[in-house]
PDB file of N, CA, C and O in Angstrom, chain B, residues numbered from 101:
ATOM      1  N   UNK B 101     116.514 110.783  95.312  1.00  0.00           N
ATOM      2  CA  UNK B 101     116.425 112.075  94.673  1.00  0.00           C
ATOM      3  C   UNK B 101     116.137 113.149  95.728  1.00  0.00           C
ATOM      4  O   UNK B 101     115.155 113.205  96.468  1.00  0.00           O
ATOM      5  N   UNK B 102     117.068 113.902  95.664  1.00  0.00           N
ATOM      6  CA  UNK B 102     116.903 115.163  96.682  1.00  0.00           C
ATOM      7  C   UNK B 102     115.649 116.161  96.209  1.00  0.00           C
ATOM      8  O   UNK B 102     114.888 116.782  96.952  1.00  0.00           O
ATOM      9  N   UNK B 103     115.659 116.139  95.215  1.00  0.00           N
ATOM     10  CA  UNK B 103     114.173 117.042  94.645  1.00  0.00           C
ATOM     11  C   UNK B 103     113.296 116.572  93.501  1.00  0.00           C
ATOM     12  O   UNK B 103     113.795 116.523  92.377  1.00  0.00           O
ATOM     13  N   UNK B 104     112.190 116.264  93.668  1.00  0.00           N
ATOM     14  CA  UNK B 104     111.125 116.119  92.697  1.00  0.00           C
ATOM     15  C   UNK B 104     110.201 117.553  92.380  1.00  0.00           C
ATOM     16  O   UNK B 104     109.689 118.273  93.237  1.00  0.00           O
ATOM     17  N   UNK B 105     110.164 117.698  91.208  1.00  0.00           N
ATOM     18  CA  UNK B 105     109.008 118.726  90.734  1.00  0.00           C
ATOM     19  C   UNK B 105     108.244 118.402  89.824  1.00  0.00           C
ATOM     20  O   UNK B 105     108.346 117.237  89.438  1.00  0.00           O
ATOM     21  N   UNK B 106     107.355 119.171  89.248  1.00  0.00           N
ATOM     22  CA  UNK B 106     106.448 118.947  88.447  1.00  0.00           C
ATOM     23  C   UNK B 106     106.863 118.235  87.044  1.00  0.00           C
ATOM     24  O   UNK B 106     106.444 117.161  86.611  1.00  0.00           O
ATOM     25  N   UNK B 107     107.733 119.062  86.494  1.00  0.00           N
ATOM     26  CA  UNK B 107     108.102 118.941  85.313  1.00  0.00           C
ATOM     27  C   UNK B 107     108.996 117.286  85.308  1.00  0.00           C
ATOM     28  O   UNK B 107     109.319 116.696  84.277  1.00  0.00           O
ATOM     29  N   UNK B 108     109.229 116.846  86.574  1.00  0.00           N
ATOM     30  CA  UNK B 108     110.326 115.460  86.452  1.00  0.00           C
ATOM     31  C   UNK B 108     109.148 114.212  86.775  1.00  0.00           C
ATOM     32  O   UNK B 108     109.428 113.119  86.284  1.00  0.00           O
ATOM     33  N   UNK B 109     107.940 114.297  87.514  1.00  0.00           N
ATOM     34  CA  UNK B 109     106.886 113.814  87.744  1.00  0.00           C
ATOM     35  C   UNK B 109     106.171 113.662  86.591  1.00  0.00           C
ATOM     36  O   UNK B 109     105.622 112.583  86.370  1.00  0.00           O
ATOM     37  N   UNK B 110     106.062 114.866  85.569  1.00  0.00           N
ATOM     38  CA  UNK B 110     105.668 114.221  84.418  1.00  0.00           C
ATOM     39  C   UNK B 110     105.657 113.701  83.549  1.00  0.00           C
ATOM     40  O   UNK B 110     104.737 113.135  82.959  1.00  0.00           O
ATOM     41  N   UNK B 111     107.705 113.920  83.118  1.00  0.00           N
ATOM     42  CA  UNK B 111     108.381 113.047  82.402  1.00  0.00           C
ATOM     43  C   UNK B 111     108.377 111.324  82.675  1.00  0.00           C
ATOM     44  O   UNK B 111     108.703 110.422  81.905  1.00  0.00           O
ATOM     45  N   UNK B 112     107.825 111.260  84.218  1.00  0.00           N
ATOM     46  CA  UNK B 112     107.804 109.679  84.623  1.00  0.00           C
ATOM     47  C   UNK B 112     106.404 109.353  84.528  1.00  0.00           C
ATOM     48  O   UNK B 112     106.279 108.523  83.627  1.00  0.00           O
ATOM     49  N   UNK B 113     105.500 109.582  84.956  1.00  0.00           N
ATOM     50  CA  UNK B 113     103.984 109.863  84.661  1.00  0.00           C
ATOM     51  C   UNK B 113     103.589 109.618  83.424  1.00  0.00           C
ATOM     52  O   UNK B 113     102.845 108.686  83.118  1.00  0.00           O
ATOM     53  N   UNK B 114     104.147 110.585  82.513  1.00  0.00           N
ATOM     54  CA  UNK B 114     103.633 110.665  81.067  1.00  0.00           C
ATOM     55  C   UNK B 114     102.065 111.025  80.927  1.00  0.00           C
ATOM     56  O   UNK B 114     101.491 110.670  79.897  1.00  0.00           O
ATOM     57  N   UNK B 115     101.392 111.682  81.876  1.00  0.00           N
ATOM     58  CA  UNK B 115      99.535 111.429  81.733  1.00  0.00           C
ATOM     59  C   UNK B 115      99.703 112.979  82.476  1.00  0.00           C
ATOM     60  O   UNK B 115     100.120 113.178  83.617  1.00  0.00           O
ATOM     61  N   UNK B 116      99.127 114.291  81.208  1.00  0.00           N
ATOM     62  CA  UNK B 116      98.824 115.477  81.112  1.00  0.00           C
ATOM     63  C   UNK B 116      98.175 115.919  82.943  1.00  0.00           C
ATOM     64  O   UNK B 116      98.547 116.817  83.698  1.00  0.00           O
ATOM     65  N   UNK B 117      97.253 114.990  83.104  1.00  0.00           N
ATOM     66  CA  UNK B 117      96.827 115.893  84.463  1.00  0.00           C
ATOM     67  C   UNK B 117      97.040 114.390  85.622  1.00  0.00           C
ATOM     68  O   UNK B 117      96.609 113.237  85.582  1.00  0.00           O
ATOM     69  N   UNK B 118      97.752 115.006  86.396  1.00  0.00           N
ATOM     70  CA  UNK B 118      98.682 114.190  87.324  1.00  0.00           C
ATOM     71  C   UNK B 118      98.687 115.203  88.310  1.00  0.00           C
ATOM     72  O   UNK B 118      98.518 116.404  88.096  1.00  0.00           O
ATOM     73  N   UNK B 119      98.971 114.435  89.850  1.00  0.00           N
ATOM     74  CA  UNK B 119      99.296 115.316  90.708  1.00  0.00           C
ATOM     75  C   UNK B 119     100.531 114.660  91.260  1.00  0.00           C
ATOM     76  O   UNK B 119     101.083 114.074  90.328  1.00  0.00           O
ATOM     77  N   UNK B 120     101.328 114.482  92.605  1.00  0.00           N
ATOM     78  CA  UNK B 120     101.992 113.489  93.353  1.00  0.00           C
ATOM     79  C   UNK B 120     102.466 114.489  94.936  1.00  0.00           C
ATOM     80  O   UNK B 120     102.491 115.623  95.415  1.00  0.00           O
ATOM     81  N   UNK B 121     102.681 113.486  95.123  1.00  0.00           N
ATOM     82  CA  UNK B 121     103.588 113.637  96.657  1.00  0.00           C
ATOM     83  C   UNK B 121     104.523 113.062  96.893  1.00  0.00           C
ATOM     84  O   UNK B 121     104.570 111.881  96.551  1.00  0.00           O
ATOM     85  N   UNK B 122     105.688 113.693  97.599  1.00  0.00           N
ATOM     86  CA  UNK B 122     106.779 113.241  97.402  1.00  0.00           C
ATOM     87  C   UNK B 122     107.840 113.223  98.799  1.00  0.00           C
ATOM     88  O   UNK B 122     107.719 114.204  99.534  1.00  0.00           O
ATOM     89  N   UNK B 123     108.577 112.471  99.091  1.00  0.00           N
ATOM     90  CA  UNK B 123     109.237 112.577 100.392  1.00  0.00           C
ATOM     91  C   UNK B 123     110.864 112.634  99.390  1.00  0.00           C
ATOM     92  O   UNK B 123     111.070 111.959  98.381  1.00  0.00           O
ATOM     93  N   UNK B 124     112.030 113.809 100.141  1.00  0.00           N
ATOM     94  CA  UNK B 124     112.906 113.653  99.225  1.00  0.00           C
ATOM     95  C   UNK B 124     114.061 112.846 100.072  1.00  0.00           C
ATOM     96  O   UNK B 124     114.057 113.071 101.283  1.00  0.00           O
ATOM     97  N   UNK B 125     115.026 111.954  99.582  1.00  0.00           N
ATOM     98  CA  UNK B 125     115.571 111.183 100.287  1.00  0.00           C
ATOM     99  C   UNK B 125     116.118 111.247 101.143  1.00  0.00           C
ATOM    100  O   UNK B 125     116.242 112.401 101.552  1.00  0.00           O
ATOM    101  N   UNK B 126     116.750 110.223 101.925  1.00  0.00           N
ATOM    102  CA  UNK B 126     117.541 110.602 103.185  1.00  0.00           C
ATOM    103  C   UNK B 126     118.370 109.241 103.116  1.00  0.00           C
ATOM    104  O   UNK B 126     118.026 108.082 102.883  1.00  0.00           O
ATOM    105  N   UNK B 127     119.657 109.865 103.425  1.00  0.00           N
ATOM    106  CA  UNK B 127     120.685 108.735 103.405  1.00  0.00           C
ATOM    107  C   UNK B 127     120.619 107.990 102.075  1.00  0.00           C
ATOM    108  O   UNK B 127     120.579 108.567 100.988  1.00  0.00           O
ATOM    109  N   UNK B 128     120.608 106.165 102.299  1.00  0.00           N
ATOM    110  CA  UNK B 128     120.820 105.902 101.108  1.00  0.00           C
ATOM    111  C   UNK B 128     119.527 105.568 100.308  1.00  0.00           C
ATOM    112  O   UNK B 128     119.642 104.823  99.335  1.00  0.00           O
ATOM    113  N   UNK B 129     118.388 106.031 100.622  1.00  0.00           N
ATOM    114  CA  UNK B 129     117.011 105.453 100.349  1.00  0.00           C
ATOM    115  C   UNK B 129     116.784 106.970  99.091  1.00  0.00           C
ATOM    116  O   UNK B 129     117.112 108.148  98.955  1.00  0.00           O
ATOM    117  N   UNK B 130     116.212 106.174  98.599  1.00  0.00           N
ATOM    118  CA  UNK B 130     115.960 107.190  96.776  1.00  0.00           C
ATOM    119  C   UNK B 130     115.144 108.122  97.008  1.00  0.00           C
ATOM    120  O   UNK B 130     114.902 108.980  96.159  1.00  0.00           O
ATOM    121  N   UNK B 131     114.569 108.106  98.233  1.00  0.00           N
ATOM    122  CA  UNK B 131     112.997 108.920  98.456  1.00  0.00           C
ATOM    123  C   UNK B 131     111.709 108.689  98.307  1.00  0.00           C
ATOM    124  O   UNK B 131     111.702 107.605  97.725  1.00  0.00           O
ATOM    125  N   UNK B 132     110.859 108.940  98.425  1.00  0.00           N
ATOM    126  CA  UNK B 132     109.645 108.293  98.097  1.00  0.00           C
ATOM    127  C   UNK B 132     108.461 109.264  97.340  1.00  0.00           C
ATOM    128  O   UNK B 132     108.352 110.476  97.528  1.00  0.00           O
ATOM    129  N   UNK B 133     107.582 108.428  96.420  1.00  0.00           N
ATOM    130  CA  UNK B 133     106.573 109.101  95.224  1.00  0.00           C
ATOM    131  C   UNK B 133     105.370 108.684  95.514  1.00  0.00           C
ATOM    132  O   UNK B 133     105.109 107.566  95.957  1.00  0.00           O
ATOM    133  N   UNK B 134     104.675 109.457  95.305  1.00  0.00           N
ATOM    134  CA  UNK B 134     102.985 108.490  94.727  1.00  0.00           C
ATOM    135  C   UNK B 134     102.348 109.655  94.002  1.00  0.00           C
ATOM    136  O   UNK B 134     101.858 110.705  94.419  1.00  0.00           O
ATOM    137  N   UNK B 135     102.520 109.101  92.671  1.00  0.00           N
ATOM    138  CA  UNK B 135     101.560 109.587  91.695  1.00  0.00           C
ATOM    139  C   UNK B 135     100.088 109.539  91.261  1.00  0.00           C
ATOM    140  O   UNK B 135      99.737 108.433  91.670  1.00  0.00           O
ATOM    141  N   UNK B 136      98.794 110.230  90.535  1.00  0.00           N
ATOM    142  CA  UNK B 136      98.027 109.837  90.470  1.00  0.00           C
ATOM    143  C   UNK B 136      97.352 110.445  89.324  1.00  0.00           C
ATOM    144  O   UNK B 136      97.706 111.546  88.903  1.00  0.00           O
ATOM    145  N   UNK B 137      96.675 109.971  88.954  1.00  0.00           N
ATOM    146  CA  UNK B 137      95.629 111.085  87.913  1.00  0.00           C
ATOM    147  C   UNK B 137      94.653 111.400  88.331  1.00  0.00           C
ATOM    148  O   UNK B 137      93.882 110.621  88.890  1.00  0.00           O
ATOM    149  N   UNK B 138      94.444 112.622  88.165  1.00  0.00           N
ATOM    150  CA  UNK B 138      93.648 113.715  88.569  1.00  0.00           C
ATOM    151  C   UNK B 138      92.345 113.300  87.989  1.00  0.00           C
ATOM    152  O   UNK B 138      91.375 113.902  88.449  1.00  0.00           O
ATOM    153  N   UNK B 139      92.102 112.379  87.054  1.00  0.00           N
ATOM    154  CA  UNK B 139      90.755 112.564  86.466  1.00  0.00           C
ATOM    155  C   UNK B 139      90.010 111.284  86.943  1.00  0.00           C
ATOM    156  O   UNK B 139      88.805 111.161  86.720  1.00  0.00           O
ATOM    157  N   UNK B 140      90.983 109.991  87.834  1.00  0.00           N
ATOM    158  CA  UNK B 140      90.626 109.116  88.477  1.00  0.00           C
ATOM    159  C   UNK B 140      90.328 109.020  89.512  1.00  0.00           C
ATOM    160  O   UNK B 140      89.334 108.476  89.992  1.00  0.00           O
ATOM    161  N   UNK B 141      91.759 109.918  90.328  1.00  0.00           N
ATOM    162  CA  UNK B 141      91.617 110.053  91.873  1.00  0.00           C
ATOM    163  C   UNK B 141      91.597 111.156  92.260  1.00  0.00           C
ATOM    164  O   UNK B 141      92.227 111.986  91.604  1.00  0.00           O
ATOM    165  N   UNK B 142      90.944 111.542  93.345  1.00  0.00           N
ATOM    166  CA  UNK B 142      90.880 112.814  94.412  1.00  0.00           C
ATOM    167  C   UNK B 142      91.731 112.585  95.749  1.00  0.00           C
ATOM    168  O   UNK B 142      91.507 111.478  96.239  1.00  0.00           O
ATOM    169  N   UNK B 143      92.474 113.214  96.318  1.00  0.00           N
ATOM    170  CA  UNK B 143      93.429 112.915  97.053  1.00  0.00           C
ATOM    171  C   UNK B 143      92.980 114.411  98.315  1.00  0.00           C
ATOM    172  O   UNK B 143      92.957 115.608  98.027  1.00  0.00           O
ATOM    173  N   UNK B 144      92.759 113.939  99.319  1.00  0.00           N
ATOM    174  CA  UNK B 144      91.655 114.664 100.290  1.00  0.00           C
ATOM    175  C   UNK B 144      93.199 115.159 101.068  1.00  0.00           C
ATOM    176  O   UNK B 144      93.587 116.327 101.095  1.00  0.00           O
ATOM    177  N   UNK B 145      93.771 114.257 101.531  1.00  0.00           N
ATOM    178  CA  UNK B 145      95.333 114.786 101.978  1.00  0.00           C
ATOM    179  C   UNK B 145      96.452 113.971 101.913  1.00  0.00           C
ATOM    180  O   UNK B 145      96.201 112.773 101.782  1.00  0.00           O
ATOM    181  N   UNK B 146      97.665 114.305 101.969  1.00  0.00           N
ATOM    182  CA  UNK B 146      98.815 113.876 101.899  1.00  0.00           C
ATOM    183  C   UNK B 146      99.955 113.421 103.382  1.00  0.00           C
ATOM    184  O   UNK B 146      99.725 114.498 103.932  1.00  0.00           O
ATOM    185  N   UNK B 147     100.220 113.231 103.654  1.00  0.00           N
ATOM    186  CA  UNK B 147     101.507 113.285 104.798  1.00  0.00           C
ATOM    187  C   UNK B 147     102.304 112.227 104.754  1.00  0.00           C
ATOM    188  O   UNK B 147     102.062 111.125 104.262  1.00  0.00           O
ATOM    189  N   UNK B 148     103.521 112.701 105.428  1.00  0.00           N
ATOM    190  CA  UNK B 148     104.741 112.514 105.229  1.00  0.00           C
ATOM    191  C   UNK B 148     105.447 112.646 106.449  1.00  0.00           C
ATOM    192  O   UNK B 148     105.670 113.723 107.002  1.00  0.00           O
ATOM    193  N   UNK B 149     105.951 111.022 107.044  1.00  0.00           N
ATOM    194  CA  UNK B 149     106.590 110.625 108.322  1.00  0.00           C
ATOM    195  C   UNK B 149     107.715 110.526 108.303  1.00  0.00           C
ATOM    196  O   UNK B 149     107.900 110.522 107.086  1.00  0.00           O
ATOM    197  N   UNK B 150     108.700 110.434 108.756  1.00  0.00           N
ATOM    198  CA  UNK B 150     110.302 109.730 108.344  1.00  0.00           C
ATOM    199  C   UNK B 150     109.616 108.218 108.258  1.00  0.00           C
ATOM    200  O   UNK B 150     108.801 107.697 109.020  1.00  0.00           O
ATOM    201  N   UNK B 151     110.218 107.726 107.103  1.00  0.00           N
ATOM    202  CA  UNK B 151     110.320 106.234 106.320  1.00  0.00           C
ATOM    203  C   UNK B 151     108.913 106.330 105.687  1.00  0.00           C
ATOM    204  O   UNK B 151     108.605 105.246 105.190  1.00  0.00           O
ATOM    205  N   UNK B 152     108.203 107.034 105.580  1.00  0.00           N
ATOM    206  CA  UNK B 152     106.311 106.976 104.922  1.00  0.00           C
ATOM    207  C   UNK B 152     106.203 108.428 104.571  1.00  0.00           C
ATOM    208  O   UNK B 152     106.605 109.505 105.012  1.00  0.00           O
ATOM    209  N   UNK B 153     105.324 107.876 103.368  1.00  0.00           N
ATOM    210  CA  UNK B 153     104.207 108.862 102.691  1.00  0.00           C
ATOM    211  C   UNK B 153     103.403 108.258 102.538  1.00  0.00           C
ATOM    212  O   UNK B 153     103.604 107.092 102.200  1.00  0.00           O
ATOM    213  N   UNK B 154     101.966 108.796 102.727  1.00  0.00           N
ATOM    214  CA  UNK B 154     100.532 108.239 102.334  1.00  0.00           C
ATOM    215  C   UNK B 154     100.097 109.375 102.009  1.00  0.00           C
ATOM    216  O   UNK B 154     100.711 110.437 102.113  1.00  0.00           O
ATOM    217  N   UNK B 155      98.878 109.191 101.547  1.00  0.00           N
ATOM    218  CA  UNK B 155      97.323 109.455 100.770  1.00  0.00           C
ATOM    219  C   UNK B 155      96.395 108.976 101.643  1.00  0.00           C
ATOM    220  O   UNK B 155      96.494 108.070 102.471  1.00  0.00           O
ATOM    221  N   UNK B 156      95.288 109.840 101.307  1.00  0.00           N
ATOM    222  CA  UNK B 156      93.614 109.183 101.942  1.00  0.00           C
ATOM    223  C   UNK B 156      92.876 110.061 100.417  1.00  0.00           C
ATOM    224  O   UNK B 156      93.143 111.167  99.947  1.00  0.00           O
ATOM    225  N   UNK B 157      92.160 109.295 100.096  1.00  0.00           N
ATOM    226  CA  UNK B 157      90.998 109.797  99.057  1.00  0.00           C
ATOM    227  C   UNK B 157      90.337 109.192  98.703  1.00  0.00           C
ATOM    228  O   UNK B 157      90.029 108.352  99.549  1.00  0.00           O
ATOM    229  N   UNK B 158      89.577 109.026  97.331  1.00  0.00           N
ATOM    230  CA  UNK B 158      88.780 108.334  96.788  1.00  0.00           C
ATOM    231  C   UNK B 158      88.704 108.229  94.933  1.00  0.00           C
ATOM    232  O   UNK B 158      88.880 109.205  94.202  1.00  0.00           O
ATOM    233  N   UNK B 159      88.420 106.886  94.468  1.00  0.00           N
ATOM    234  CA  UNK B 159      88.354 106.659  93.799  1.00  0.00           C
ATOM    235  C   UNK B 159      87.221 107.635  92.659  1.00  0.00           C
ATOM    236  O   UNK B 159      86.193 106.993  92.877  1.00  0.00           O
ATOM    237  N   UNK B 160      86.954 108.322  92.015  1.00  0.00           N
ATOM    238  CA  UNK B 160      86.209 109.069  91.216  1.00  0.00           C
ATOM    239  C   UNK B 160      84.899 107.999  90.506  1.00  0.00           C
ATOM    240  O   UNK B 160      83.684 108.199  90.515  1.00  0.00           O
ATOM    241  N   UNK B 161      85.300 107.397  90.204  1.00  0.00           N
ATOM    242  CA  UNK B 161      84.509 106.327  89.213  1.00  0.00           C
ATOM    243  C   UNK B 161      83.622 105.568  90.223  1.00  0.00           C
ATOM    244  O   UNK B 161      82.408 105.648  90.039  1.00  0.00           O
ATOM    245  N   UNK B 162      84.012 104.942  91.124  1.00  0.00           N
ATOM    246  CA  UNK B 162      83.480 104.251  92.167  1.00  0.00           C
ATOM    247  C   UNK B 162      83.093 104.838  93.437  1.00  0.00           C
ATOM    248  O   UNK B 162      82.362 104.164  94.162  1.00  0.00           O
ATOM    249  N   UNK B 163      83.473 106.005  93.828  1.00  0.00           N
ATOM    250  CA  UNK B 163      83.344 107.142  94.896  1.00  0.00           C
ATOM    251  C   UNK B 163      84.107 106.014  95.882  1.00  0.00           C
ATOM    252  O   UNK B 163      84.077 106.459  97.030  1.00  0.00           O
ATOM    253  N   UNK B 164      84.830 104.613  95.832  1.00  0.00           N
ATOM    254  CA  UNK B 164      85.493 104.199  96.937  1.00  0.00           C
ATOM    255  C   UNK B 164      86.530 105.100  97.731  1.00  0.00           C
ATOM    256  O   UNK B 164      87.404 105.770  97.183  1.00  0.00           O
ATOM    257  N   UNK B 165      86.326 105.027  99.005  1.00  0.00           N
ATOM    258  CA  UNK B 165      87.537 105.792  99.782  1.00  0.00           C
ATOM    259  C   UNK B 165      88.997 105.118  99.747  1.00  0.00           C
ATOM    260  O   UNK B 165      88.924 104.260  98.868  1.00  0.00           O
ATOM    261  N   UNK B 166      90.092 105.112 100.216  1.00  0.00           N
ATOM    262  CA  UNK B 166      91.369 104.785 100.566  1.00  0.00           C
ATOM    263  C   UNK B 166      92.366 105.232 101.005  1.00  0.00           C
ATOM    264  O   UNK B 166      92.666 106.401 100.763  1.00  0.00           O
ATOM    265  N   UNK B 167      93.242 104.337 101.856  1.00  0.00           N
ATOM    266  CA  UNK B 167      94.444 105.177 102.175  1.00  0.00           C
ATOM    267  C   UNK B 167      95.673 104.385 101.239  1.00  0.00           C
ATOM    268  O   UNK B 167      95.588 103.181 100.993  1.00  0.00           O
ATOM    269  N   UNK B 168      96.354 104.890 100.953  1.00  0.00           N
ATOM    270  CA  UNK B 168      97.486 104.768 100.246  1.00  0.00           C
ATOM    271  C   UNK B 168      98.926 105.311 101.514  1.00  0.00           C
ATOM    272  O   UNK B 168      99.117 106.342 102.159  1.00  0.00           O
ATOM    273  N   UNK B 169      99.903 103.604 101.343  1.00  0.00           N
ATOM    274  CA  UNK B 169     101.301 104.237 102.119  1.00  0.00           C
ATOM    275  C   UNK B 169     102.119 102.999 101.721  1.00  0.00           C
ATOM    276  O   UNK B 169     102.034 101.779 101.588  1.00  0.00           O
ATOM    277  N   UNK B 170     103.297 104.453 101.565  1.00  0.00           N
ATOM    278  CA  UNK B 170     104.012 104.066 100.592  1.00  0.00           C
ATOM    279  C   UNK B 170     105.605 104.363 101.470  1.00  0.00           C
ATOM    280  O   UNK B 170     106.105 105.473 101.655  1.00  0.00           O
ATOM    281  N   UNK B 171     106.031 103.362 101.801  1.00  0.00           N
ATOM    282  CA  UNK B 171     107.193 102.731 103.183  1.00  0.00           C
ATOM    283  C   UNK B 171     107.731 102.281 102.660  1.00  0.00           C
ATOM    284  O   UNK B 171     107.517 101.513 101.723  1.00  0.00           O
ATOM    285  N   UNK B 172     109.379 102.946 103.527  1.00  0.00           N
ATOM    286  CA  UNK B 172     110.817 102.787 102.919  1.00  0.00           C
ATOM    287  C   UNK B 172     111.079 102.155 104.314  1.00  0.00           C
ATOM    288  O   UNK B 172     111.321 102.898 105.265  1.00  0.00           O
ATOM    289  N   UNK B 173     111.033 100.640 104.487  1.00  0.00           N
ATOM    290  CA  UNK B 173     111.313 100.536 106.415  1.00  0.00           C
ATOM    291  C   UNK B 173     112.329 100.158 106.634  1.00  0.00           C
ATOM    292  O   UNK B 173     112.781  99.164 106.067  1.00  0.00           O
ATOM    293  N   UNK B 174     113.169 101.034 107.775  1.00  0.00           N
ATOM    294  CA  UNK B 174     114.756 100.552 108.038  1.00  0.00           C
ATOM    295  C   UNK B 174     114.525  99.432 108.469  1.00  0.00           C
ATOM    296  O   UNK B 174     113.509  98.744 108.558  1.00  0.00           O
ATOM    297  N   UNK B 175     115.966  99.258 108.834  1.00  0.00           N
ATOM    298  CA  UNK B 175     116.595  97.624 108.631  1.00  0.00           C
ATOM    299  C   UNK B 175     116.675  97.620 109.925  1.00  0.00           C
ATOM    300  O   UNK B 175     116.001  96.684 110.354  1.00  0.00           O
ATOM    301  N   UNK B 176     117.157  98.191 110.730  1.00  0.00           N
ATOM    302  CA  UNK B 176     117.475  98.254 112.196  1.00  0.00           C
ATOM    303  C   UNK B 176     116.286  97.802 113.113  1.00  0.00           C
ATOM    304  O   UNK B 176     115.408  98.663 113.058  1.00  0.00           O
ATOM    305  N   UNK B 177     115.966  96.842 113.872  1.00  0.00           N
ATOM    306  CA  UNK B 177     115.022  96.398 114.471  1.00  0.00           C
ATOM    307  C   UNK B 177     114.097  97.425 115.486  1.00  0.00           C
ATOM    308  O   UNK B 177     112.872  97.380 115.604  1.00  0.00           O
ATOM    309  N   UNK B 178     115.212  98.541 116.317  1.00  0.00           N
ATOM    310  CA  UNK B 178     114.813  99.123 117.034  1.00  0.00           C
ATOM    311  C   UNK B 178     113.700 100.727 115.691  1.00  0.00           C
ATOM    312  O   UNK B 178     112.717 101.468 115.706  1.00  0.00           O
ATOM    313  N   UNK B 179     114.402 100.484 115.175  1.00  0.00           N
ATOM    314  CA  UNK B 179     113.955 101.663 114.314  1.00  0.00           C
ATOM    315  C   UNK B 179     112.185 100.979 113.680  1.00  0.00           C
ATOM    316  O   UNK B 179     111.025 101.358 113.843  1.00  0.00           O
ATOM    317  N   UNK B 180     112.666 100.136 113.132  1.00  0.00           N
ATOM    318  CA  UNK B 180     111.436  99.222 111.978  1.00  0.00           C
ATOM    319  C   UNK B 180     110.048  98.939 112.940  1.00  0.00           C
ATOM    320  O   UNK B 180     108.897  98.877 112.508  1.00  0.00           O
ATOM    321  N   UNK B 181     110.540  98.761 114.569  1.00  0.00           N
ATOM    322  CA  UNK B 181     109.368  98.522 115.311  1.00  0.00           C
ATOM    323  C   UNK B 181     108.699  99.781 115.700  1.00  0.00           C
ATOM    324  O   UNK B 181     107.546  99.703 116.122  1.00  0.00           O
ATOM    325  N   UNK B 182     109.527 101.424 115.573  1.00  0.00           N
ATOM    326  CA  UNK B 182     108.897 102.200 115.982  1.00  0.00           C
ATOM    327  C   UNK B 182     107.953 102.988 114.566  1.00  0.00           C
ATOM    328  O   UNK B 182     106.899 103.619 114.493  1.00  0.00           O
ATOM    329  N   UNK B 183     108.984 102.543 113.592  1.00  0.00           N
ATOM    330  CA  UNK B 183     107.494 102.982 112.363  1.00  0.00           C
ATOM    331  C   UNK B 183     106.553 102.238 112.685  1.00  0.00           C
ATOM    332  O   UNK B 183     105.638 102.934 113.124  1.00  0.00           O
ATOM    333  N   UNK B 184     106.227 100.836 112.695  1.00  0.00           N
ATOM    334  CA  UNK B 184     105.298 100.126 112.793  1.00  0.00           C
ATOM    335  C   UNK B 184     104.408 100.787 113.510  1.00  0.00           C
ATOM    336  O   UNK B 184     103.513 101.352 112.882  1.00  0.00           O
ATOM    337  N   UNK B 185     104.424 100.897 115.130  1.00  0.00           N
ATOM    338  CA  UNK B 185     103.968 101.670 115.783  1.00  0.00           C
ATOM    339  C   UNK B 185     103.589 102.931 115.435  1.00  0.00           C
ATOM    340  O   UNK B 185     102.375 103.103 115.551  1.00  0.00           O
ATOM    341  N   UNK B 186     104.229 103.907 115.034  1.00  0.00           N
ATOM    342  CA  UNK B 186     103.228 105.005 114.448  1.00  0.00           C
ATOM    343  C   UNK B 186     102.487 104.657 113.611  1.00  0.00           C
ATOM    344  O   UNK B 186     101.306 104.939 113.814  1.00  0.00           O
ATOM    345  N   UNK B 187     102.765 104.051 112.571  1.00  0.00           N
ATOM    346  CA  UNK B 187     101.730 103.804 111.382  1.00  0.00           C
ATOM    347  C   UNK B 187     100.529 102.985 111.881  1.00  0.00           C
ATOM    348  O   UNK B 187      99.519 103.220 111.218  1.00  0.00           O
ATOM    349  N   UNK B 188     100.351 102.041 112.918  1.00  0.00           N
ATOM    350  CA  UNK B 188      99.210 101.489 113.825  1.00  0.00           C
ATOM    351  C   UNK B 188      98.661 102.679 113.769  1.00  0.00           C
ATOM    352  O   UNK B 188      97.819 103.099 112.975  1.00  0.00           O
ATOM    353  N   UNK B 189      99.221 103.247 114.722  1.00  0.00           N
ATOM    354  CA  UNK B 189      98.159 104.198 116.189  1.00  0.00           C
ATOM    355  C   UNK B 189      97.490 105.267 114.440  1.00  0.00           C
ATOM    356  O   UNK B 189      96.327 105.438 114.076  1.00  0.00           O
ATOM    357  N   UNK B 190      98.508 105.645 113.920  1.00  0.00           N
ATOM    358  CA  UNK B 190      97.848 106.164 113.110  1.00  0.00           C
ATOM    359  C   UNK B 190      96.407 106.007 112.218  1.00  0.00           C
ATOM    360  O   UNK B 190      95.491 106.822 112.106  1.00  0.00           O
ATOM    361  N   UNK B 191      96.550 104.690 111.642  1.00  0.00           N
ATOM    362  CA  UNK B 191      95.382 103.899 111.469  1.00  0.00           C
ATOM    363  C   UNK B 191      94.304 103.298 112.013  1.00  0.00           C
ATOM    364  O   UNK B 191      93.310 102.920 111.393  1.00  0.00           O
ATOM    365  N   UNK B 192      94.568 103.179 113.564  1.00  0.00           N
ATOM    366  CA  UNK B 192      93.852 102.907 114.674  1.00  0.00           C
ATOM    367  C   UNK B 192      92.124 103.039 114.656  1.00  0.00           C
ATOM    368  O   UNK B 192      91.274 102.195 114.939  1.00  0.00           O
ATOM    369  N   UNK B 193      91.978 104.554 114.174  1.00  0.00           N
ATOM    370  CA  UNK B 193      90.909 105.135 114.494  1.00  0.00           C
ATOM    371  C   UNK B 193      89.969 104.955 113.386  1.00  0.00           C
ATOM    372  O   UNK B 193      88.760 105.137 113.528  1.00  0.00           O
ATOM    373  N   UNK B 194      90.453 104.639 112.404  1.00  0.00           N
ATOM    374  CA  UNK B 194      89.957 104.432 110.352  1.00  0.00           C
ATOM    375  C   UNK B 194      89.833 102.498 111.042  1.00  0.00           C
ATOM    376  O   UNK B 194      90.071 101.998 109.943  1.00  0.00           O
ATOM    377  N   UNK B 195      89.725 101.763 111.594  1.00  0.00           N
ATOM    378  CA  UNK B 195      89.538 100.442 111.667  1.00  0.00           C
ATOM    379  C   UNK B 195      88.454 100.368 112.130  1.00  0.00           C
ATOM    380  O   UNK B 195      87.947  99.266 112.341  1.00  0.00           O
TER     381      UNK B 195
END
């Protein structure tokens, strides 16, 4: 999907207070989502890599923290080893 908005997030959602993030596709990959409810989760920030989207926040009920990522990984070996690699170093410092 080349564009997600509010109004198409909620038709899939179905739950009044929702937020999401969204990567819109590229090539033949559909794009990528992560939805949430607002009255469960707090979502501190968002970003968005070529092949990834994540989250970092926390659970409301439990005050647990988390990261959330949500990877579309090419097929191509040379490609699949260099997401890997960012998404490490990225996480690196949260270990």
């Amino acid at each position: 999907m080349p564009i997600c908005d509010d109004f198409l997030c909620k038709s899939w959602w179905g739950v009044a207070n929702h937020a999401f993030s969204y990567q819109p596709s590229v090539g033949a990959s559909g794009g990528l989502l992560i939805a949430w409810d607002t009255n469960e989760v707090e979502v501190w920030t968002s970003g968005s890599q070529e092949h990834a989207l994540s989250i970092h926040g926390r659970f409301l009920r439990t005050n647990e923290e988390f990261y959330l990522f949500n990877i579309y990984a090419p097929c191509e070996p040379r490609a699949k080893q260099s997401l890997w690699g960012s998404l490490s170093a990225r996480l690196l410092p949260f270990v």
